[in-house]
N, C-alpha and C positions, 0 to 999 in steps of 0.2 A: 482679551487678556492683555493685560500691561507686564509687561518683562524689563529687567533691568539687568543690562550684561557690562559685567565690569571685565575689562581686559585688561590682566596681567602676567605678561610673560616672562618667566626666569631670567637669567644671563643677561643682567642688566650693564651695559660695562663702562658707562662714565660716576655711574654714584653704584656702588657696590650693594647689592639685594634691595636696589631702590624702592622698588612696591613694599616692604614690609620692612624699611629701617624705621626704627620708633622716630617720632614728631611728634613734638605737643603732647607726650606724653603717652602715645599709641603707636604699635605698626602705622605705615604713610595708609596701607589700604583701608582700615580700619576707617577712615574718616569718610571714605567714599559707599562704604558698605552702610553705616548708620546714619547718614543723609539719606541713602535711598532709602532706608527703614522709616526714619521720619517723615520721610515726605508722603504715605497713608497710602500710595495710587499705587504700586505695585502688587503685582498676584504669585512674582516672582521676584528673588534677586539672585544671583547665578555670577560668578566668577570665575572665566574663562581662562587657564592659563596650564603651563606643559610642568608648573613644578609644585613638587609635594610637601613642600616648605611653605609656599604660598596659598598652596590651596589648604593645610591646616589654618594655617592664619585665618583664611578666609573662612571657614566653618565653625573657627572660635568665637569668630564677631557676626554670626548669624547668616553668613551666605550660603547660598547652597552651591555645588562643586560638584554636580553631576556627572560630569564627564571631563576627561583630561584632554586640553587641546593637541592634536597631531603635530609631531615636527613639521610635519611641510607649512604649518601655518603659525610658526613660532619662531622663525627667523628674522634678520633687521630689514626685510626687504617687503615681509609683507603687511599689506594697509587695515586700516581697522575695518572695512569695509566687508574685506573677507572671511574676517574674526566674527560679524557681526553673523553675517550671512550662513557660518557654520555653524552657531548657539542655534540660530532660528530653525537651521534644517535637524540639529538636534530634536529639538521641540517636537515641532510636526512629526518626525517619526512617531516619537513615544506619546503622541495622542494629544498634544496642545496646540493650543492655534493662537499664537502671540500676533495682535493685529498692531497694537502699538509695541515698539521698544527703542528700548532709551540706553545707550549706547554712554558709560560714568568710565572717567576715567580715575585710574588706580593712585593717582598723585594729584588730587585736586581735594584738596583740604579745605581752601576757604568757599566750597560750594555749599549753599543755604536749601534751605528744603524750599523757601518759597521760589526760589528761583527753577528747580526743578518741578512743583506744581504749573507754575508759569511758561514753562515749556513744553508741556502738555497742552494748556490751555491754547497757546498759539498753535499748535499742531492740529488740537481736533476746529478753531474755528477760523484757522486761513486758509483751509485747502491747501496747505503745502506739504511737500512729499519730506521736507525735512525742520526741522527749528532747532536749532543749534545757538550756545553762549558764543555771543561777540562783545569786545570793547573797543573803543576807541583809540587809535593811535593817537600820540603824547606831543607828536610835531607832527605840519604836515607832507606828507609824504611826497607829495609835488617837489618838495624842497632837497628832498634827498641828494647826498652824496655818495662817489665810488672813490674808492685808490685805483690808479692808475700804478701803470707797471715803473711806469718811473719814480713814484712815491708820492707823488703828487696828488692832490684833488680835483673831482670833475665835478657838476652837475648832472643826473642824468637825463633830467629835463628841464636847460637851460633859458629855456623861452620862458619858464617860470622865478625867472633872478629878480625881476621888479613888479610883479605880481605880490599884492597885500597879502598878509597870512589869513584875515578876516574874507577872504574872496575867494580862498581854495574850498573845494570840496573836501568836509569831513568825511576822513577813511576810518575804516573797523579792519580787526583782525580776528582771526578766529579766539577764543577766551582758553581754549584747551580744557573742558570742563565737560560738557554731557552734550551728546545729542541725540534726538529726540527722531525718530523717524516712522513711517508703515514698514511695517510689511513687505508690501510689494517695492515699497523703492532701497531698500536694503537689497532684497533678492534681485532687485534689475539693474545693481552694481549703478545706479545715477548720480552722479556726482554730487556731495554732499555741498560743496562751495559755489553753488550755480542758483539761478534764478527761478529755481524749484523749492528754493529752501527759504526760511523767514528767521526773520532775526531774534536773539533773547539779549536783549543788550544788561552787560553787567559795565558797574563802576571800575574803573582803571584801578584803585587800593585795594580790589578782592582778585587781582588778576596777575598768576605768576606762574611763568615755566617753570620748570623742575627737570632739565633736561643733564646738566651740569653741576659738579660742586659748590660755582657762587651761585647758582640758582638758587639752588638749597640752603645755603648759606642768608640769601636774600628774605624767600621764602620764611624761616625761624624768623628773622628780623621782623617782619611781616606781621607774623603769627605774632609775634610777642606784643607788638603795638597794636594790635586790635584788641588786645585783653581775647583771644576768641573762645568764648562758648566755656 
């Protein structure tokens, strides 16, 4: 069984009911719900979260809302890990046995259904415990800067100040969009950022937080210049 669990949790508090403020024309979860639909592989799709606002939303645009997440696992502290790992033990109670699932997050509007087919694909034929959206960072991170307490600029790896930008290692960052795991490495808490997992590389113009108001703000911009969908 392929499951898809979308995690979104109420009491949002830098973009006010972020999971379900309209974009593009729709509630934000709306877009995460009908990409999983699109993308045919699902036997589920399921939206996991503590509020009854969201979880209508979410049953409007075809998700299922089986069960309402527990306070103890709806607060700013806990990781998606655990969210993940509580849908699956859901499951398995009530008689299913989700061997892949794919973990969409509630505010990723510009994910593609082939990209989500393609994270399966690297799932079932790398052997790895997880396949998760990365892109590529935009400068390289060798090169990085801190503020200092006086106000000033530091390097933080200044052995790297005449080092070519052609001679750094390309970094990736996570893409904040879906990922794709077993089973068993959902439930064995494994670390999702580790050398168990393989990569889904998406292009840097489909790639935007949404954690903040210019996010959002950026995001619309975003959306508008893609003409999307």
């Amino acid at each position: 069984m392929n499951l898809a669990v979308i995690p979104a949790r109420g009491g949002s508090k830098r973009i006010y009911k972020k999971n379900i403020k309209p974009f593009g024309g729709k509630p934000m979860i709306a877009w995460s719900v009908q990409a999983a639909q699109n993308a045919g592989i699902f036997d589920r799709i399921v939206v996991s979260t503590d509020d009854v606002e969201i979880a209508a939303v979410a049953r409007e645009y075809g998700a299922d809302v089986p069960f309402m997440r527990p306070a103890e696992l709806s607060d700013d502290h806990t990781g998606t890990t655990d969210v993940i790992a509580h849908a699956i033990e859901w499951h398995v109670a009530h008689g299913y046995d989700p061997q892949k699932i794919c973990c969409i997050y509630a505010t990723a509007p510009f994910l593609q259904v082939e990209d989500i087919q393609r994270g399966a694909e690297i799932l079932n034929n790398s052997g790895a415990d997880f396949a998760f959206s990365v892109t590529s960072f935009t400068f390289p991170i060798q090169r990085a800067m801190k503020l200092r307490s006086d106000g000033r600029l530091e390097m933080f790896d200044p052995s790297q100040l005449q080092t070519r930008s052609q001679d750094l290692l390309e970094s990736y960052h996570d893409a904040g969009q879906f990922y794709w795991g077993t089973q068993a490495a959902w439930m064995s808490n494994i670390p999702i950022f580790g050398p168990r997992s393989a990569p889904v590389m998406l292009p840097r113009y489909r790639v935007q937080d949404i954690d903040t108001p210019e996010d959002w703000q950026q995001a619309e911009a975003l959306f508008q210049a893609l003409a999307y969908r």
